[in-house]
Each structure stands twice: as structure tokens, then as C-alpha cells.
C-alpha positions as CSV (number, residue, x, y, z in Angstrom):
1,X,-9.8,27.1,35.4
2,X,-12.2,24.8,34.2
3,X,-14.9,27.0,33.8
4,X,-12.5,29.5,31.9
5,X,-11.4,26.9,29.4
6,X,-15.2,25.5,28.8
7,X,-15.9,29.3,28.3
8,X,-12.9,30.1,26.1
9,X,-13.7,27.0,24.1
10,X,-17.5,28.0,23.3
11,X,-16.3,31.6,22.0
12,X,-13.8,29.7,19.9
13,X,-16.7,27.5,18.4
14,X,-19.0,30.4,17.9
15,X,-16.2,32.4,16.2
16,X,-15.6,29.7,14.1
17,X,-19.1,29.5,12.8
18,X,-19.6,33.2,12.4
19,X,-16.4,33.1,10.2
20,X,-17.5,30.0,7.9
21,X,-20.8,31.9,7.5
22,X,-18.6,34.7,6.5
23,X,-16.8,33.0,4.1
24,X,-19.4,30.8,2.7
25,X,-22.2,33.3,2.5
26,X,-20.8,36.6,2.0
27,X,-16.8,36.3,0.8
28,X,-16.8,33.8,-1.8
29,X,-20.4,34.5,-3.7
30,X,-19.3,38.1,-3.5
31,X,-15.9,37.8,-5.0
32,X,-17.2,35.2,-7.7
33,X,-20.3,37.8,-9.2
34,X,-17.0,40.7,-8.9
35,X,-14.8,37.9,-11.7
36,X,-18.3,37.1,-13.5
37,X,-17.7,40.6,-15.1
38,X,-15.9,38.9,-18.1
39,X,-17.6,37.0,-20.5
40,X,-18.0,32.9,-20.1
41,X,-14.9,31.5,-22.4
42,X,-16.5,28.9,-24.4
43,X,-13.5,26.4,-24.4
44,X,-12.5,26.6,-21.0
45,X,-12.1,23.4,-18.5
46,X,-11.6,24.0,-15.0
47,X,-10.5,21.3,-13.2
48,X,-10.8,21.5,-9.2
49,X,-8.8,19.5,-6.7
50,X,-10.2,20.1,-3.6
51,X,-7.5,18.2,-1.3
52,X,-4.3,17.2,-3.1
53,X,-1.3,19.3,-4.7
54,X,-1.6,17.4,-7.6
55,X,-4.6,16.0,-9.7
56,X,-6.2,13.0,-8.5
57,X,-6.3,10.0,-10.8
58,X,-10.1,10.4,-10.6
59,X,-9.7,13.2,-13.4
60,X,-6.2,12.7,-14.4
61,X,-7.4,10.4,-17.3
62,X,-10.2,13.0,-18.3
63,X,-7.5,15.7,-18.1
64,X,-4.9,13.8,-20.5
65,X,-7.5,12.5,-23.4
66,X,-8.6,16.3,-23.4
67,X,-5.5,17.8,-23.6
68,X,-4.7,15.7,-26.5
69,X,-7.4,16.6,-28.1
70,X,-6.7,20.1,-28.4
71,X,-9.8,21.8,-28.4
72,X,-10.1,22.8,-24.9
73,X,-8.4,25.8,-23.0
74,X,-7.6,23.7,-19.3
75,X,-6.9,25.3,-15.9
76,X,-6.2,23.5,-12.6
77,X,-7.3,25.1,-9.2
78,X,-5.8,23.6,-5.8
79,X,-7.9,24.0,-3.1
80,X,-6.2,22.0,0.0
81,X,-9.4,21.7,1.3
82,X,-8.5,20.3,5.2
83,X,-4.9,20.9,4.1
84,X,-4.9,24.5,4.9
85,X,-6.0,27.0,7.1
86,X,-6.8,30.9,7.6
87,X,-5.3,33.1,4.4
88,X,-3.8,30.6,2.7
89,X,-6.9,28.5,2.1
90,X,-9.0,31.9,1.6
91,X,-6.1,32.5,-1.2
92,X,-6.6,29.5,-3.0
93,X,-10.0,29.7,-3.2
94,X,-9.6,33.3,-4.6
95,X,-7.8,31.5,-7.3
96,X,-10.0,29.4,-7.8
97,X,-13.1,31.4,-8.3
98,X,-11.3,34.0,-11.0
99,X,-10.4,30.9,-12.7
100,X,-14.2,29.5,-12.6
101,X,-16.1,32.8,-13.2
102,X,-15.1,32.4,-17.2
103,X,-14.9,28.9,-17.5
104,X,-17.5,27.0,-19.6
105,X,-17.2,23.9,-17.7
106,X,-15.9,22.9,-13.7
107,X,-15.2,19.2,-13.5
108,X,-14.1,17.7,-9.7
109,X,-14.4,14.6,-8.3
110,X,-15.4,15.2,-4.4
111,X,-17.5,17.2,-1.9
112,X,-17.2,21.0,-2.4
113,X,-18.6,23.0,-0.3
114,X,-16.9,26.0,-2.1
115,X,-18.8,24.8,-5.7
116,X,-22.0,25.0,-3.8
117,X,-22.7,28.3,-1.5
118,X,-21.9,30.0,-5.0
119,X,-24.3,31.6,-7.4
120,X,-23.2,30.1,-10.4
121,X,-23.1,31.0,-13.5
122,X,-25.8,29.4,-15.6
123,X,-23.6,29.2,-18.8
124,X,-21.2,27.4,-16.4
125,X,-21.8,23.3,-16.2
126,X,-20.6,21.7,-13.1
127,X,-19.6,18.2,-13.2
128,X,-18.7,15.7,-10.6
129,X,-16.8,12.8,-12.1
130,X,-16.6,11.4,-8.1
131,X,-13.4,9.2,-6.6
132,X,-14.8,6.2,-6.2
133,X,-17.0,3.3,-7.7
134,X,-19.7,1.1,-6.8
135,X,-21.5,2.3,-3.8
136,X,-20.0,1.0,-0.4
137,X,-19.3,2.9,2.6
138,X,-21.7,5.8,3.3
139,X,-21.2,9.6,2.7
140,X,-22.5,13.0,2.3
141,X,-26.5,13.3,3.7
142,X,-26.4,9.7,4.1
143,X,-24.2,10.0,7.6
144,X,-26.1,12.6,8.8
145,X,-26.1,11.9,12.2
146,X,-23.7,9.0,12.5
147,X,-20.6,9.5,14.2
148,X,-18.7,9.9,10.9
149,X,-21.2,13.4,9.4
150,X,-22.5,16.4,10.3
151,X,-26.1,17.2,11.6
152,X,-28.9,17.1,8.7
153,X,-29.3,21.0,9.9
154,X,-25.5,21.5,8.6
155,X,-25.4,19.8,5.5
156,X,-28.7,21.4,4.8
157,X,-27.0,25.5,5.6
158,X,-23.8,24.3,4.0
159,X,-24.2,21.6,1.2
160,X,-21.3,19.9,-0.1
161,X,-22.7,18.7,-3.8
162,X,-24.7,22.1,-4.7
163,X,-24.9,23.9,-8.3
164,X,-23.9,20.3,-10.0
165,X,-25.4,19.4,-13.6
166,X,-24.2,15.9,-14.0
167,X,-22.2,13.1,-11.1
168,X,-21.2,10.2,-13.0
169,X,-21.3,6.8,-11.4
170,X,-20.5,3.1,-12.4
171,X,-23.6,1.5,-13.2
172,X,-27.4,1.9,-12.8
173,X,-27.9,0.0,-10.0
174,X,-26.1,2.6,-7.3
175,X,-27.5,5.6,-8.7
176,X,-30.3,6.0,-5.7
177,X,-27.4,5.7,-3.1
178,X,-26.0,8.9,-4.8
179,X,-29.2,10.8,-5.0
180,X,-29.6,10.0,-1.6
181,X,-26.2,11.3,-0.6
182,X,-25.6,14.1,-2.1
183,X,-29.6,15.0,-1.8
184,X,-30.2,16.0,-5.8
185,X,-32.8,15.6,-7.4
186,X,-33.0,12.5,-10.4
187,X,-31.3,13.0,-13.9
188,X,-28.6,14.4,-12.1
189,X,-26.8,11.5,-11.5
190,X,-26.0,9.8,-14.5
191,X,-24.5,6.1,-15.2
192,X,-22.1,6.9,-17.6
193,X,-19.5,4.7,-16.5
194,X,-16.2,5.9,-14.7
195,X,-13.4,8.2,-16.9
196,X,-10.4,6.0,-14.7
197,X,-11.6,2.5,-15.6
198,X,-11.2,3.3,-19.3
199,X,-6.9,2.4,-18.4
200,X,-7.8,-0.9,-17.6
201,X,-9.0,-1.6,-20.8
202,X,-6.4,-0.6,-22.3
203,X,-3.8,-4.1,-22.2
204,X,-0.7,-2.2,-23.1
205,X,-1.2,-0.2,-19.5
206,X,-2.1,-2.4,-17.8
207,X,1.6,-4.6,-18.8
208,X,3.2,-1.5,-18.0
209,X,2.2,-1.0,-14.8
210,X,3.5,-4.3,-13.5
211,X,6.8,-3.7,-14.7
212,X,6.3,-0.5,-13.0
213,X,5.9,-2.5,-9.5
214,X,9.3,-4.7,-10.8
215,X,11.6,-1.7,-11.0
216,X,10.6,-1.0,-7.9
217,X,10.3,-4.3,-5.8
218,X,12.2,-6.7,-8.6
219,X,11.8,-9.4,-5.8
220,X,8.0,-9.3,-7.0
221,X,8.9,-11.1,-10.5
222,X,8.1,-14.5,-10.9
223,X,6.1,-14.1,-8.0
224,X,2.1,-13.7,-6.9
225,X,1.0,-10.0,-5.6
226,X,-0.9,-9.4,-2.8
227,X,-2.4,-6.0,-2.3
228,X,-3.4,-4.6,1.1
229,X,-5.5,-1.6,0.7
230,X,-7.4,-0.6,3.4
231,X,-9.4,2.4,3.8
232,X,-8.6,4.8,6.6
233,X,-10.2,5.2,10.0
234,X,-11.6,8.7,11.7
235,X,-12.4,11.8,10.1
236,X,-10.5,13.1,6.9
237,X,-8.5,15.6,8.5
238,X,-6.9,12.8,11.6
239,X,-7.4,10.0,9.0
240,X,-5.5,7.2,10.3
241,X,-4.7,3.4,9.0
242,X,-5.2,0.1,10.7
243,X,-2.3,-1.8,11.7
244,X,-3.6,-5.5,12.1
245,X,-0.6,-7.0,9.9
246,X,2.2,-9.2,11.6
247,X,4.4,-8.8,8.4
248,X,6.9,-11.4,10.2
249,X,4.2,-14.2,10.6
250,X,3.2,-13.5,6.9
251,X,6.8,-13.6,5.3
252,X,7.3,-17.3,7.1
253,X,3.8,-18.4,5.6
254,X,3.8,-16.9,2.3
255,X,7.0,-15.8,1.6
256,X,8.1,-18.8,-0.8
257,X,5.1,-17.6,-3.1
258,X,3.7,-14.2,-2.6
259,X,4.9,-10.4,-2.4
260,X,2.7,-8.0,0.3
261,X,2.8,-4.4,-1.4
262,X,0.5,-2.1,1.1
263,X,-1.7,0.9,0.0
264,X,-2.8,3.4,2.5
265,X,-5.3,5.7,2.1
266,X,-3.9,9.4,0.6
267,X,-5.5,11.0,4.1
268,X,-3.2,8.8,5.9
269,X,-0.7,10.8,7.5
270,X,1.0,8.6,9.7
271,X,1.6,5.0,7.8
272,X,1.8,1.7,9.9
273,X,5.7,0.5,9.6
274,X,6.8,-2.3,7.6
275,X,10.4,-3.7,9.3
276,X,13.3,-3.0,6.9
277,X,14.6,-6.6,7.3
278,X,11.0,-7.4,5.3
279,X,11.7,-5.5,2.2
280,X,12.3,-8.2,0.2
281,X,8.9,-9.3,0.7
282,X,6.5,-6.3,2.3
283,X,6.5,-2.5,1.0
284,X,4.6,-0.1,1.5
285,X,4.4,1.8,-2.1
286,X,1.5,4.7,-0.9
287,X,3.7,7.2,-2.0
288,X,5.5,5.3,-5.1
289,X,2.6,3.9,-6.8
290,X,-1.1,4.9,-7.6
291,X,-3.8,2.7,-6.5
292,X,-4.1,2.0,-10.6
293,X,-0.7,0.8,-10.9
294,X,-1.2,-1.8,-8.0
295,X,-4.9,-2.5,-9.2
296,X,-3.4,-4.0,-12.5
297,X,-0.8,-5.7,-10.5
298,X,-2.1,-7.6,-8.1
299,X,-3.0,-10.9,-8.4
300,X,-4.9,-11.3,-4.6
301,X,-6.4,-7.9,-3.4
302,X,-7.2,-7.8,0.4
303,X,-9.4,-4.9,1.5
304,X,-11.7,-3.8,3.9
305,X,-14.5,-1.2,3.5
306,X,-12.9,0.6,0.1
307,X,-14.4,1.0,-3.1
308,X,-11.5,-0.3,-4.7
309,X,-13.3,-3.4,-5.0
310,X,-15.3,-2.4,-7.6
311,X,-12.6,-1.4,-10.1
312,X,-10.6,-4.5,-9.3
313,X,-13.6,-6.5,-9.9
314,X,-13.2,-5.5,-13.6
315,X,-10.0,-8.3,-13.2
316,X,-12.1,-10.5,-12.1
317,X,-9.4,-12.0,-9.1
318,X,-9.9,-13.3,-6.0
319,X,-11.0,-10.9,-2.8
320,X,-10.4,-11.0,0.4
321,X,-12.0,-8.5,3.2
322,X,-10.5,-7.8,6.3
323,X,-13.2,-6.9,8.7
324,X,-11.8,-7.1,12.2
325,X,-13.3,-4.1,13.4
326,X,-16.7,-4.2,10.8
327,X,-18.7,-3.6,14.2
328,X,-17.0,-0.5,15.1
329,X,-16.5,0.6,11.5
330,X,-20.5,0.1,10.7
331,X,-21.5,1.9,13.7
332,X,-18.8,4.5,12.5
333,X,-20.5,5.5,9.0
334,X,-22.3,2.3,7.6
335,X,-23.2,0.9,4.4
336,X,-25.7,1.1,1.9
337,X,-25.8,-2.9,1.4
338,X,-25.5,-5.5,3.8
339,X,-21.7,-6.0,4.0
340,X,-21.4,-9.4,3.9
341,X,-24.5,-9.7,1.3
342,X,-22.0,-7.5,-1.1
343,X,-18.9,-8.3,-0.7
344,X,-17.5,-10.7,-3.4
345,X,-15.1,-12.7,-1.1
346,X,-14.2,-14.3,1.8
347,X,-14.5,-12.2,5.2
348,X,-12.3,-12.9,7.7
349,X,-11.5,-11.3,11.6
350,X,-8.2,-12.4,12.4
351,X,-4.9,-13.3,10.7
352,X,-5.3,-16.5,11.4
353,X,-8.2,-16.4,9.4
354,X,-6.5,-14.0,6.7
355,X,-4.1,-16.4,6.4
356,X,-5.7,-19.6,6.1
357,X,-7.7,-18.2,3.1
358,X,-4.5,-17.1,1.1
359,X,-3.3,-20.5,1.2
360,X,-6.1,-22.0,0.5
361,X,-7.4,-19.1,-2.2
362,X,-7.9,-21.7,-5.1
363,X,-10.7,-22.7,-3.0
364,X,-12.2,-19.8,-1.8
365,X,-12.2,-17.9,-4.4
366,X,-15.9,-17.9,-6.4
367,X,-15.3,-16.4,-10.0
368,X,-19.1,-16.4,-10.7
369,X,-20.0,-14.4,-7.9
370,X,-17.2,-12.0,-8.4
371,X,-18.7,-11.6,-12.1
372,X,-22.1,-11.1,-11.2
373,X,-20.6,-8.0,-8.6
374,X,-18.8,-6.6,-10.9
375,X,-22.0,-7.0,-13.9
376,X,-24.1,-5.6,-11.1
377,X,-22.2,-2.6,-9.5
378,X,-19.8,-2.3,-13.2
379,X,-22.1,-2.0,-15.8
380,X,-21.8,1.1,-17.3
381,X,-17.4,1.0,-17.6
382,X,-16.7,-0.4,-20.8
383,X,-13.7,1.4,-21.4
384,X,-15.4,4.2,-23.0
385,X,-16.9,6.4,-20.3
386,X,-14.6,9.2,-21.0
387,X,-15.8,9.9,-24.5
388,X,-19.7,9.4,-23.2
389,X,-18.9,12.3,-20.7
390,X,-16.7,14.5,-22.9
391,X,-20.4,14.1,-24.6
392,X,-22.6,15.2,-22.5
393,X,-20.8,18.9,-21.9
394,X,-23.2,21.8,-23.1
């Protein structure tokens, strides 16, 4: 029986593999030069969310000041990349591809290994606006043979950032960790500052979005917010979250001063539970709120391995990282700086230590060094990156 199920499972593997070629190779650059039989409209945006049902705030901002505008025809294409299977996800990208076979310009803001077995059109520019800042936890070429990737062989057959024009990034200083990563060549990768960031230079949203967090928790007024946002653990599609918190131990010790609103990672399936009987001082708001609405918020932001960092940086408030399992977690996927050489905060192990340095955060907290992090790894968000890309399209 054994044998039969080590047998059965190699035919399913190789099947597999003779189908992604299939669809990678053959299907999609097919069906794409049928829809390039129309001419290139010279107006249209095509926006592509690879994962989500509904834009990610990574282009959301770039989406809105465009529409506004009013000179730009803009399409959405929903790929559900992981999120789907079989015909559906062949459907989508169907969609997808008669939508980007006219369009003058495809923006995203992730890996795409649709985007990049294509032959695309040269009229056609290809921009990757990317979800994150900075340049923290390890991706793309980078893991190549960590736990975390694929084989360099793979990446190489089936690249994930092929056919792009311009990726924008945060400041000149991580633009090598990108090059590396995504294995393009340089002028590709562009500091131009992050669309997103421009909202948190604008004051007005920033005020709304904590009155946003009091309609829904009004027990956070006249109080100090901590965020928890950690990043997930495993690969995307089983993504799960840590679970270190004893939310009872922190509502004795912090309760008379501090909130705890929690952030999970969108991959996240299965969210750690917060007791009921907490409410009035732990949420979870993953679902409620964007990680821009709790950003502006918060007045203590306690984090692990996200980029998130580098956006709240921009506030310059106190950090705390929440590394109790950095060995595992670096073996895992790694970093392209030393972790503790980067980080702008405190890093602690243990609750006990958590907690210690929230009551004592006055002294922890070093304001210089978070300014220097966030003049370092920042530089190029100003609050007008969107107009500098909007720019740069040919």
C-alpha cells in the first residue's frame, strides 16, 4: 500500500508539472497573441490583483487619484492567485489577459508569474508598484533554496517578476535587494517613493482614521494604542499567525493605560482568539480595519519580521519587535540586513520581556535612531510618489 501511494503520489507531481507547463507555456501566451488582435488603447490602466477579491491598498491610492483625474480608461482583473484552483483560476486569467492585450499600461503590486511567461506587448508598460516597504524579510530569487522558495532551476523556468518596465521602492538604499530578488537588471527598479505613504501625509486622514478605530472600539478614546501586527508563518497558501499573546496577563498590566488592537496577516486564514470577556481592551480588527487605518492610530507598534515598520517609521513612534522564534524564522527565509542591526527598537523573546518594555517605553524608545531608519530606508516618500509614477508612464 505504501508503495502504491509513493507511486500514485509521483504521477500526481508529474501531472502537475506537465499541466503548469501547459498553462504557462502554451495556454496563456497563446490566448494573449489571439486578444493582441485589437489595437493597444492608449488610455487604458489595467490594474491586476493577483490574490484578493478586492484591490489591495498597495494600488488603491494610485487607483483613486487616477480616477479622479479623469483621463484614464481603468479596468480591474482578479486573479485569486493561491485562492483558486483548476477552471476557475484558468477563467480569471482569461479575463485577465483580454483585458491586458489592449491596455497601455498593467500596474500590480506582487509576484506574477502570469505577467511574466507572456509575450508582451511592447506598447504595453508593466509596472510593479510592490506591497511592501523598506527591504526586510527575503523574497523572490533571494530564497532560492531556503526552506521558504523554490529551487533557482524553477524560478529561473517560471519567473515571477518577468516583462516589468519599472518596480518602485522606498528609497535608494534597498534598491540592490530588489534587483537581487526579482533578478532584473538595473534601471528597472526605481526609487520613486511608495503611492500608499502619500495618505500619511495627508493630516486630515490620518485624524480620520483614529476616529475610524473609536467607532469601532470607543473604549480606545482617551487611551494609548498598541498595535500587534505580526507577519504570518509557512507558505502563502497555509499562512498561519503566531499566538504568543496572554491577552489576560496584558489587560491586568496595561489595561489602566493602553488598548491591544491586533493585525493579522491577509493570508491568515485561521486568526489566534482574543477572549470575548477582553473586548473592552483586545480586538482583533484584521477584517475591520486596513493596516493604514491602524498605522495612523497607533501610538506603540509591536511587530515582528513585517515591513510595516518602515511606513510607521514615517510617525516616528516607538517600536517594539517580537522575535521569539527569530532563529526559526531566519532559518525559514532570512533577511537582507542583520536583524537586530536594523531594527529601530527594542527586541524582546518573551512576554515578560514584551512587557517590561511597554511600561517602561519612555525609556526604551530612541527617537534619533528611529529617524535615521526611517531617513535611511524612507527617503524617497514625501507624500508625492504618486504623481512621480503617474510620471514616468510612456
Amino acid at each position: 500500500m505504501s508503495l502504491i501511494n509513493t507511486i500514485k503520489k509521483r504521477i500526481r507531481k508529474r501531472l502537475k508539472l506537465i499541466y503548469k507547463h501547459y498553462r504557462y507555456k502554451i495556454l496563456f501566451p497563446r490566448l494573449y497573441q489571439k486578444y493582441c488582435d485589437r489595437p493597444v488603447q492608449e488610455n487604458k490602466i489595467l490594474f491586476v490583483e493577483m490574490r484578493f477579491g478586492e484591490l489591495s491598498s498597495s494600488m488603491q491610492h494610485m487607483y483613486d487619484v487616477m480616477e479622479e483625474s479623469g483621463k484614464y480608461e481603468l479596468s480591474i482583473a482578479y486573479i485569486h492567485y493561491n485562492f483558486s484552483r483548476g477552471k476557475e483560476f484558468t477563467e480569471n486569467v482569461k479575463k485577465m489577459l483580454y483585458e491586458l492585450a489592449t491596455a497601455k499600461c498593467v500596474i500590480l503590486d506582487e509576484a506574477s508569474i502570469v505577467l511574466s511567461c507572456l509575450p508582451l506587448r511592447e506598447e504595453t508598460m508593466a509596472i510593479n508598484l510592490w506591497h511592501g516597504c523598506g527591504a526586510f524579510k527575503k523574497f523572490g530569487r533571494s530564497t532560492a533554496e531556503l526552506k521558504f522558495g523554490s529551487s533557482a532551476a524553477t524560478l529561473d523556468k517560471y519567473p515571477n517578476y518577468g516583462n516589468l518596465d519599472l518596480v518602485t521602492v522606498s528609497s535608494p538604499e534597498v534598491i540592490w535587494a530588489y534587483e537581487e530578488a526579482m533578478n532584473l537588471p538595473k534601471g528597472i527598479v526605481q526609487a520613486t517613493g511608495i503611492s500608499r505613504t502619500d495618505l500619511f501625509y495627508d493630516r486630515s486622514f490620518v485624524r480620520s482614521r483614529r476616529k475610524k478605530l473609536y467607532k469601532i472600539m470607543p473604549e480606545a478614546k482617551n487611551k494609548k494604542v498598541i498595535l500587534y501586527a505580526p507577519t504570518f508563518r509557512g507558505h502563502v497558501a497555509t499562512a498561519s499567525a503566531p499566538d504568543e499573546i496572554d491577552f489576560y496577563r496584558f489587560e491586568k498590566e496595561l489595561g489602566d493605560k493602553y488598548v491591544l488592537v491586533c493585525k493579522h496577516h491577509l493570508f491568515v486564514k485561521n486568526l489566534p482568539e482574543i477572549p470575548e470577556d477582553l473586548s473592552h481592551f483586545a480586538r482583533d480588527l484584521t477584517h475591520e480595519l486596513t493596516i493604514e487605518d491602524l498605522i495612523c492610530s497607533a501610538d506603540i507598534c509591536i511587530s515582528d519580521y513585517s515591513s510595516l515598520i518602515f511606513e510607521y517609521s514615517l510617525f516616528e513612534k516607538p517600536m517594539i519587535f517580537f522575535a521569539y522564534d527569530y532563529e526559526d524564522y531566519c532559518d525559514w527565509r532570512g533577511f537582507y540586513y542583520d536583524y537586530f542591526d536594523l531594527t529601530p527598537g527594542p527586541v524582546v523573546k518573551d512576554q515578560e520581556e514584551l512587557l517590561s518594555t511597554i511600561l517602561h517605553i519612555d525609556e526604551a524608545f530612541d527617537k534619533q535612531r528611529v529617524i535615521d531608519f526611517k531617513e535611511k530606508f524612507m527617503g524617497s516618500c514625501d507624500g508625492h510618489a504618486t504623481e512621480r509614477i503617474i510620471s514616468m508612464f510612456h
